[in-house]
C-alpha atoms as one frame of an Amber mdcrd trajectory, in Angstrom:
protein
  41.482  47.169  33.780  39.263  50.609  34.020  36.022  49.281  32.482  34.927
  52.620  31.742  37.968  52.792  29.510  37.769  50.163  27.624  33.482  49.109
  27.998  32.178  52.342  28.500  28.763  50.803  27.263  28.753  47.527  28.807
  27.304  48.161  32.278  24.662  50.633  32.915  23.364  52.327  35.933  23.298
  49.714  39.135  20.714  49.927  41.684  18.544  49.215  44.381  14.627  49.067
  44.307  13.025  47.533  46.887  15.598  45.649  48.435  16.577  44.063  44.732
  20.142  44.973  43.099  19.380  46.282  39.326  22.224  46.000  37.200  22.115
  47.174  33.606  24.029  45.078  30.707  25.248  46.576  27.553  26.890  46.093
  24.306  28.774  42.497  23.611  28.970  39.827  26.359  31.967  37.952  25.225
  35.047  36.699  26.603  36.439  40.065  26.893  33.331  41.227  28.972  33.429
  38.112  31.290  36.563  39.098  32.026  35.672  42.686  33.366  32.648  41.746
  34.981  33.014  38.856  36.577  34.654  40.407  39.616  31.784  42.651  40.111
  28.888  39.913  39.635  30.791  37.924  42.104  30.656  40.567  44.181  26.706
  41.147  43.966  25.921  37.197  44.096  28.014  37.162  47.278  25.552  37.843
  49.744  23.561  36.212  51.814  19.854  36.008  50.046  20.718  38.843  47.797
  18.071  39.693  44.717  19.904  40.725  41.626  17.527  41.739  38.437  19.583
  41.813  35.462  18.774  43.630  32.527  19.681  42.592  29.427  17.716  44.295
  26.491  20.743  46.566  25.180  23.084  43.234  25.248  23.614  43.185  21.517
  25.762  39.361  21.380  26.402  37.163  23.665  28.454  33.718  23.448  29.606
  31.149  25.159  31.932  32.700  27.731  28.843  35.712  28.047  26.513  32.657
  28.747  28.748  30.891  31.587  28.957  34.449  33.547  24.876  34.423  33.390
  25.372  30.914  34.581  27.808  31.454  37.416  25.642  34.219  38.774  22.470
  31.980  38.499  24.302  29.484  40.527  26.053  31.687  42.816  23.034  33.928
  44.318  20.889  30.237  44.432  23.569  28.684  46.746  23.477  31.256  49.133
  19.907  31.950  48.880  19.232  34.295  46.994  17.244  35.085  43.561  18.887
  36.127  39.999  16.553  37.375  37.505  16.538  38.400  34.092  14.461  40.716
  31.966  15.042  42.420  28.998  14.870  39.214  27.199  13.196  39.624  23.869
  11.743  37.293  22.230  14.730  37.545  18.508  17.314  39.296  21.186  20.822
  37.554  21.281  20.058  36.734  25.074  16.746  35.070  24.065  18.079  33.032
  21.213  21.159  32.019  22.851  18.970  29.974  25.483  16.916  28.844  22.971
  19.779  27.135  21.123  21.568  25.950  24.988  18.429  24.375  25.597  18.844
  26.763  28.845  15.518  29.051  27.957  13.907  27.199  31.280  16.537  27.712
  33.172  16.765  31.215  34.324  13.699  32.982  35.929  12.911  35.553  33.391
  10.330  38.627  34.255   8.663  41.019  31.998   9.710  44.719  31.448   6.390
  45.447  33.231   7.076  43.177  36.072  10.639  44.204  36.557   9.651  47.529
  37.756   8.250  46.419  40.142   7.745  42.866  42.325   7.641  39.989  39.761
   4.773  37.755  39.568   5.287  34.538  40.872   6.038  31.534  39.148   7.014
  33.248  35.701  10.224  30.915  35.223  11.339  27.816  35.094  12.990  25.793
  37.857  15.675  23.244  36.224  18.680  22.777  37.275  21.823  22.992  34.631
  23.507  19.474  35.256  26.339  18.027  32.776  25.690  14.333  31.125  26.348
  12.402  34.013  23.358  14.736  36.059  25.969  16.314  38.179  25.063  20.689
  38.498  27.655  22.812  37.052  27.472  26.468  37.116
């Protein structure tokens, strides 16, 4: 499937800056989305100690499935130690208020606009790990 096609909003301009991959989200992040990204984000959270930033301010939904691919990323760059990042979250955005409902808002190390321009200050997120009822971590 030719993203461009069929999402020609839903990922902006990728990037490096300072040794950190900046990838640009857009538009709806719903099953349909996972399903053309997910080969590229398992691409970037492939490597070794990679640093993805992602941006989410111009995601305008996101569900369930949209929520899992943040997830798997999270998980994926950690385990090979790395660092995933998001910014862009707003405090009524769909991104924002999704976490808020998951109880996941701890979960992801979240920057400011102002700090994701440049290095992020440290210790601006949370450090829980996502674990299922019987305390076992799932992506």
């Amino acid at each position: 499937m030719d993203e461009g096609q069929y999402y020609p909003r839903l990922v902006g301009p990728s990037g490096a800056a300072g040794g950190t991959t900046v990838l640009e989200l857009r538009g709806e992040l719903d099953i349909l989305a996972v399903s053309v990204l997910s080969d590229r984000l398992d691409d970037l959270t492939g490597v070794q100690g990679g640093d993805l930033l992602l941006d989410v301010r111009a995601v305008t939904f996101i569900d369930c499935a949209g929520l899992s691919l943040l997830s798997r990323a999270r998980y994926r760059t950690r385990q090979r130690g790395g660092r995933l990042r998001l910014t862009g979250v707003t405090h009524g955005g769909s991104v924002a208020r999704l976490l808020r409902m998951t109880g996941l808002n701890g979960t992801f190390e979240i920057v400011s606009d102002e700090h994701a321009a440049g290095e992020p200050a440290a210790g601006t997120a949370g450090s829980a790990e996502v674990t299922d009822g019987a305390g076992t971590a799932v992506a």
